[in-house]
C-alpha positions as CSV (number, residue, x, y, z in Angstrom):
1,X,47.1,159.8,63.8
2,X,49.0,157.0,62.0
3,X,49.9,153.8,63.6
4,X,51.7,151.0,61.8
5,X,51.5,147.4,62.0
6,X,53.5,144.5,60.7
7,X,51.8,142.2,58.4
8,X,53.1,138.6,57.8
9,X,52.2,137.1,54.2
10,X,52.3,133.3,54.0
11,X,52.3,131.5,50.9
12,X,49.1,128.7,51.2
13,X,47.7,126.3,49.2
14,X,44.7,128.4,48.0
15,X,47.2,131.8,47.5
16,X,48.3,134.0,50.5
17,X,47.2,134.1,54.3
18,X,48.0,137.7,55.8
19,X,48.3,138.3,59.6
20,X,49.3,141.1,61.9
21,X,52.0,140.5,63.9
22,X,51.1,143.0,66.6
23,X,47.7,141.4,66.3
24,X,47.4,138.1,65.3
25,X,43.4,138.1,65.1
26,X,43.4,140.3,62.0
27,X,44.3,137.3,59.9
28,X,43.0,137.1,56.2
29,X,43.7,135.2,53.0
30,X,43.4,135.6,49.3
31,X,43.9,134.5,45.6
32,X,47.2,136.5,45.5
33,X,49.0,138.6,47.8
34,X,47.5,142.2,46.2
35,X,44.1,140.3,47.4
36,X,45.7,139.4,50.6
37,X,46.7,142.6,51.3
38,X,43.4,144.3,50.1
39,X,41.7,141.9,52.9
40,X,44.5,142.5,55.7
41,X,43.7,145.7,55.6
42,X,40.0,145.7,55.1
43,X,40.1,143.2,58.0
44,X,42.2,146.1,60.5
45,X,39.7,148.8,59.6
46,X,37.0,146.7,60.6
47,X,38.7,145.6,63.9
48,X,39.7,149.2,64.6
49,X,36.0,150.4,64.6
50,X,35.0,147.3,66.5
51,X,37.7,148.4,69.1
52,X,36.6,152.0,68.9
53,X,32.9,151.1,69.3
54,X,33.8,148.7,72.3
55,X,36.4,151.5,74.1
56,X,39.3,148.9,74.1
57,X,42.4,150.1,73.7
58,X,44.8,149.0,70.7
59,X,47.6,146.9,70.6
60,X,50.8,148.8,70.3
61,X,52.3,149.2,66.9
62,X,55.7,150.1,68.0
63,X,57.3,146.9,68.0
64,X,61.1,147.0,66.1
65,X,61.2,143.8,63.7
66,X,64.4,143.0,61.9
67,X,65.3,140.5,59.5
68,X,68.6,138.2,61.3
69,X,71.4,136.5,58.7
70,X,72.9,133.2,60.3
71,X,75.1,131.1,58.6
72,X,73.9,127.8,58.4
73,X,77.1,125.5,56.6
74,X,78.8,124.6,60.2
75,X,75.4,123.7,61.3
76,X,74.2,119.8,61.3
């Protein structure tokens, strides 16, 4: 079985911080975002054993995200 999550690169000092949106304590960083992605999803393996081990059940990955254009000229 495949599930998917949404991860969320931020640009930081120090490189990139990586985070799941579906589940924000899988949060990483790295030199670059290749690293930070390399960590991220290091990070989710480890949390999905730890979840598995434990018997809690999994966030769901089967939110909808969307990027949203505004026009922001009229706005002051």
């Amino acid at each position: 079985m495949t599930k998917h999550y949404t991860a969320k690169y931020t640009k930081i000092e120090s490189g990139y911080m990586g985070q799941l949106v579906e589940w924000p304590e899988v949060i990483t960083e790295g030199k670059n975002l290749e690293d930070c992605r390399k960590s991220l999803k290091d990070a989710l393996h480890e949390m999905l054993l730890a979840y598995e081990q434990t018997g809690q059940e999994l966030p769901a990955s089967a939110d909808l995200f969307e990027p949203v254009a505004v026009e922001t000229d009229s706005v002051r």
